[in-house]
C-alpha positions in Angstrom: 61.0 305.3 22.7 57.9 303.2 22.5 58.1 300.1 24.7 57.7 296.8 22.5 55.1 294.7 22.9 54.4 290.7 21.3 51.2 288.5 21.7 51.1 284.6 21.8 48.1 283.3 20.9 46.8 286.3 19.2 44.5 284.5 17.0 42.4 283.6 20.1 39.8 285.7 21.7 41.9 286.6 24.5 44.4 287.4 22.2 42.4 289.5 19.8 41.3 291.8 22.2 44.9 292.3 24.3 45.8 293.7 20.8 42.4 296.1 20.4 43.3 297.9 24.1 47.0 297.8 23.1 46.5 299.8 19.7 45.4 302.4 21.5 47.9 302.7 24.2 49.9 305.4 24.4 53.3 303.7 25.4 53.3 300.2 23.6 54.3 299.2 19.9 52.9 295.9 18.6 55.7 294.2 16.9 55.4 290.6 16.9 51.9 288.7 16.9 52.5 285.1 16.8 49.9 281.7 16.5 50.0 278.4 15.8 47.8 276.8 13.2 47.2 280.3 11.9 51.1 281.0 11.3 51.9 282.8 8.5 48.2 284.2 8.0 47.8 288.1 8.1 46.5 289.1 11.4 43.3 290.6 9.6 42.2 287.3 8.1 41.7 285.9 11.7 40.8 289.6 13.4 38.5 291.7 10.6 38.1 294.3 13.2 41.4 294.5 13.8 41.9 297.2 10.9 45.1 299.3 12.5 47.2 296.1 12.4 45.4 293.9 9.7 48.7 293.9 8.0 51.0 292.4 10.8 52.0 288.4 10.0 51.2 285.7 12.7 54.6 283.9 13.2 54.9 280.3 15.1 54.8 280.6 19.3 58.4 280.1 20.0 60.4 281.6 22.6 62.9 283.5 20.2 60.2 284.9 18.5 58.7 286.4 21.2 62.0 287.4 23.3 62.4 290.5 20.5 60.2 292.2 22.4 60.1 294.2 25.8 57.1 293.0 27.1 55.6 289.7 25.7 51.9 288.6 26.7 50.7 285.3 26.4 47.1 283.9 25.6 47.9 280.5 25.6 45.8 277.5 26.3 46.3 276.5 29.7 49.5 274.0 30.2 50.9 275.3 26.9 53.4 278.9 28.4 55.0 277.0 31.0 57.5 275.4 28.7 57.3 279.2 26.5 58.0 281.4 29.0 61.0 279.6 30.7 62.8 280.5 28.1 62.4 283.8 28.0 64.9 286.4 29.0 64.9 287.6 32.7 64.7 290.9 32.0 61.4 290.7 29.4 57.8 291.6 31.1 55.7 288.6 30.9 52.2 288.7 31.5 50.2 285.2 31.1 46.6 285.1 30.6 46.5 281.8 31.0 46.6 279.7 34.3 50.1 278.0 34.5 51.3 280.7 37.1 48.4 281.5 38.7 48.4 278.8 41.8 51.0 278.4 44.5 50.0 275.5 45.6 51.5 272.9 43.2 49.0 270.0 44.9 45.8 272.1 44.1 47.5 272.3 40.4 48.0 268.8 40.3 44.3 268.1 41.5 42.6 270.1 39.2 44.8 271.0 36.3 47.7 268.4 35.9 50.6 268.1 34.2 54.0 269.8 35.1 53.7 272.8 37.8 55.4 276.0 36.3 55.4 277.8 39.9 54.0 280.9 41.1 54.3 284.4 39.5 53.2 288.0 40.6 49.4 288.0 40.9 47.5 290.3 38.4 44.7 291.5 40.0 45.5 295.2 41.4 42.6 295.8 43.7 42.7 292.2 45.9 42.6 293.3 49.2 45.5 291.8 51.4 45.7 290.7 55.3 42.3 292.1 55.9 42.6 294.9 53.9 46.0 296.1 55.1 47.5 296.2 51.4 46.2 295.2 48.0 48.0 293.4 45.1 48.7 296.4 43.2 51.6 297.3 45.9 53.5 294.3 44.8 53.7 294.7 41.2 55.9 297.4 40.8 59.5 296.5 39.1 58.1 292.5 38.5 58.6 290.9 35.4 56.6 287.9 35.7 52.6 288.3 36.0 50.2 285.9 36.1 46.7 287.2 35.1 43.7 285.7 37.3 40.7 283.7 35.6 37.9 285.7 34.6 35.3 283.7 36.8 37.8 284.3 39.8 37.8 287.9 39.2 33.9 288.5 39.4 33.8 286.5 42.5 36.9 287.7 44.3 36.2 291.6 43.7 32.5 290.5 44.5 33.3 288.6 48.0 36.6 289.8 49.0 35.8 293.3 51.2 33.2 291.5 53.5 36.1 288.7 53.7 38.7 291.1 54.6 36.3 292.8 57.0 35.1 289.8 58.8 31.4 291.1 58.0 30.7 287.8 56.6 31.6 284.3 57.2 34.3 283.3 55.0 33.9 279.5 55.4 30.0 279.3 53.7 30.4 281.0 50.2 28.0 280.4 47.2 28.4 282.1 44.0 26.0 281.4 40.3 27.6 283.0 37.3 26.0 283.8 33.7 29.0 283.1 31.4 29.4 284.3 27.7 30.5 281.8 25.5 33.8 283.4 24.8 35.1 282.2 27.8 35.8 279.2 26.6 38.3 280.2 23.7 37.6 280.0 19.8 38.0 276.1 19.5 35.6 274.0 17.9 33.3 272.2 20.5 29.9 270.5 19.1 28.1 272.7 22.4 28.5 275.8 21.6 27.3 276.0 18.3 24.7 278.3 17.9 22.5 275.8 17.6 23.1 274.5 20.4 23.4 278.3 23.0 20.9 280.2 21.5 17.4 280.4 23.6 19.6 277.9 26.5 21.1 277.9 29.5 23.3 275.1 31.0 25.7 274.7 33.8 28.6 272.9 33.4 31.4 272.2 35.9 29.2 271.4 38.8 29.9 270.2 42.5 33.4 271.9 43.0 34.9 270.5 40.2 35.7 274.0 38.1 39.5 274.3 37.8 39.2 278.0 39.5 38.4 277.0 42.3 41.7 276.9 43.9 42.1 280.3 42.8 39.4 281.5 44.2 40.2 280.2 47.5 43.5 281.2 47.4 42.9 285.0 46.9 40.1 285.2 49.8 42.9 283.3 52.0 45.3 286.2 51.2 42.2 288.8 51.9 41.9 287.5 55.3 39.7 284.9 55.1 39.6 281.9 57.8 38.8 278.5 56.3 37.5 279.8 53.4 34.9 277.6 51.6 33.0 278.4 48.5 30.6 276.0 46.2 30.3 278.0 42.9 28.6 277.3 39.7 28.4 278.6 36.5 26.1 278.6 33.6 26.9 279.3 30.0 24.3 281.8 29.0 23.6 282.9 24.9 25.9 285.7 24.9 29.6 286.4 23.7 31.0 288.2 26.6 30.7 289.1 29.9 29.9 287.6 33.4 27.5 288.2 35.8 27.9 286.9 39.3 25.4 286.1 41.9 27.7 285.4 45.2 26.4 284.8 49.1 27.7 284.5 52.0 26.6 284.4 55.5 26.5 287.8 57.8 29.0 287.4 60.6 26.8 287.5 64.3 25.8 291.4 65.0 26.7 292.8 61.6 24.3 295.4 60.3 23.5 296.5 56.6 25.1 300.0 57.2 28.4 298.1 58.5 28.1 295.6 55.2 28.2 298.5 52.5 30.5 300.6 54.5 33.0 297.6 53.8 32.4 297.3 50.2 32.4 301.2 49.8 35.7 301.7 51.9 37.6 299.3 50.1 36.6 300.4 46.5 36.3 303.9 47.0 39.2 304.9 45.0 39.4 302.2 42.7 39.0 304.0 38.9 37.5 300.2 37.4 36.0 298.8 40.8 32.4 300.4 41.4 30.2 299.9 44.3 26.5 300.7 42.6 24.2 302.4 45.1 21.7 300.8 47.3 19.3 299.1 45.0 21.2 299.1 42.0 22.4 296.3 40.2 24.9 295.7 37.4 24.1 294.0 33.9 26.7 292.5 31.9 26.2 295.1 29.2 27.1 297.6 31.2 30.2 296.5 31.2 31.0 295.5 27.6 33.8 296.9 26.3 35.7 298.7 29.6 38.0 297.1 32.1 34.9 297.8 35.2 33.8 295.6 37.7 30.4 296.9 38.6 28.8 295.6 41.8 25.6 295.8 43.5 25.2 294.1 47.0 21.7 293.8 49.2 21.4 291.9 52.5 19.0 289.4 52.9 17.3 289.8 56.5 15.5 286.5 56.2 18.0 284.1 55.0 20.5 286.1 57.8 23.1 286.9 53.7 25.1 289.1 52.0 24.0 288.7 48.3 26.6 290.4 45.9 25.9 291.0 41.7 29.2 291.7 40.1 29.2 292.0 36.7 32.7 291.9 34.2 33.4 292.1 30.7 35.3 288.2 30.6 37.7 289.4 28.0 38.6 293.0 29.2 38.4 293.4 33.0 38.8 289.2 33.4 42.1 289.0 30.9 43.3 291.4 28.6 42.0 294.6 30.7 44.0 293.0 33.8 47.2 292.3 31.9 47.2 295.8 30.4 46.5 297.1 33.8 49.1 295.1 35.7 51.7 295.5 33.3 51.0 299.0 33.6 52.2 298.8 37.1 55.2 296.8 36.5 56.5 299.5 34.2 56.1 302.5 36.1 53.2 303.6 34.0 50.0 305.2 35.0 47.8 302.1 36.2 44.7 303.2 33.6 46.6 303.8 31.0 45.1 302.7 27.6 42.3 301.1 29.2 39.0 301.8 28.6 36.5 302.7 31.4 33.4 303.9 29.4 31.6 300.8 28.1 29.7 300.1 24.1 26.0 300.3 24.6 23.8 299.4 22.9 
């Protein structure tokens, strides 16, 4: 019996491409696609590439929609599941891409989100290490039926910082982190800056001097890896490309720490990850490499000079940083194999 399966917001980008992984996995039925200006479109006049379910008809975001299914995902703008998925059943699998459930700190949600604070679900990224590498994530995901799927900047710089964190190899409290962002990170609505126009042959940074709304998130997951007083100043830069991020992050070498003793930590607590990958010595990820698969690919060097760890972490923002991780971690919650359905081979060229 194939387990049911609805999308909200699956006209967006994140949307689109939680229903091109789920097509092809093994286990999950797509039954109900919903939307909200695009109601009552067929799915393949918003999704051409979508061909396998071109057919299925976007119905309104409402919680009785969605509740026929077993598992319901969400790709909602931020602010806008709260309200949906409190009135779902209890016994229905939610998985939000979006940040409503992401913080458990209702003050940091109030400082840089706002609005009304929807509380904390399950966190949705498997291979964050725990208490210093103890545990990670994925052992608390098994039976849940609430997930909250990280952001996609968070998840390049948490897998990218995290195992020197959790091994106290660097300094947790002195974090930098520059990240090339495609433009699909910042959904499918209309906005006068990133027309092609205005992307192609530019770069520009936006979100500047701590003000980025993951932030908080990131903090929060290097906490929970171990990390005293963790600090981190991160920018990123919208780059001419559709997907993928690549992130630059430093951090200071703890007193005595060698380079052998900095990859050991990075290889020990990746080394049987199937998507995390720990490149060798002098190899460093592109963004391309990763289009298409739910990898994070890392690269990691230690500058002698400036006495700093220097981590390249590349993602695919829309596989690996949303719809990959939901698939994953609902995965998890079911009982199912953790890869299932998910790609790990990337599209090149």
């Amino acid at each position: 019996m194939p387990i049911s399966v609805a999308v909200a917001g699956a006209s967006g980008y994140a949307g689109g491409e939680l229903l091109r992984l789920l097509a092809n996995h093994p286990e999950f039925e797509i039954r109900v696609v919903t939307a909200h200006q695009n109601a009552g479109s067929p799915l393949g006049a918003v999704h051409p590439h979508l061909r396998s379910l071109a057919e299925l008809v976007l119905q309104p975001t409402e919680a009785r929609v969605l509740a026929e299914a077993d598992v319901v995902f969400l790709a909602l703008p931020h602010g806008a599941s709260g309200a949906v998925t409190a009135q779902l059943p209890d016994d229905v699998l939610a998985v939000d891409c979006g940040a409503d459930h992401r913080l458990t700190d209702e003050d940091a949600w109030a400082a840089f989100y706002g609005g009304e604070y929807h509380g904390a679900w399950s966190y949705g990224l498997p291979e964050l290490l725990l208490d210093g590498g103890a545990a990670k994530q994925r052992d608390t995901l098994a039976g849940v039926t609430r997930i909250a799927v990280p952001g996609c900047n968070v998840t390049a710089i948490t897998l990218g910082l995290a195992p020197g964190v959790a091994a106290g190899v660097v300094e947790a409290d002195d974090l930098v982190s520059v990240l090339a962002v495609g433009t699909s990170g910042a959904g499918k609505s209309l906005r006068p800056d990133l027309l092609a126009s205005e992307i192609m042959g530019s770069a520009s940074a936006y979100a500047v001097g701590g003000t980025h709304r993951h932030t908080p998130e990131i903090v929060q997951n290097l906490t929970a890896a171990g990390g005293a007083g963790v600090s981190i100043s991160f920018t990123p830069v919208l780059v001419p490309m559709s997907r993928g991020i690549l992130a630059t992050s430093t951090a200071r070498l703890a007193s005595g720490v060698s380079a052998a003793e900095v990859r050991e930590a990075w290889q020990v607590a990746y080394a049987d990850e199937p998507f995390v990958h720990v490149l060798p010595a002098g190899s460093f990820p592109r963004t391309s490499d990763t289009l298409g698969a739910n990898t994070a690919l890392m690269g990691l060097a230690v500058d002698e000079n400036a006495g700093r760890v220097v981590v390249v972490s590349a993602i695919d923002n829309l596989v690996k940083g949303t719809a990959g991780a939901a698939i994953q971690s609902a995965n998890l919650a079911l009982g199912l194999p953790e890869t299932l359905g998910l790609p790990l081979n990337g599209v090149a060229p």
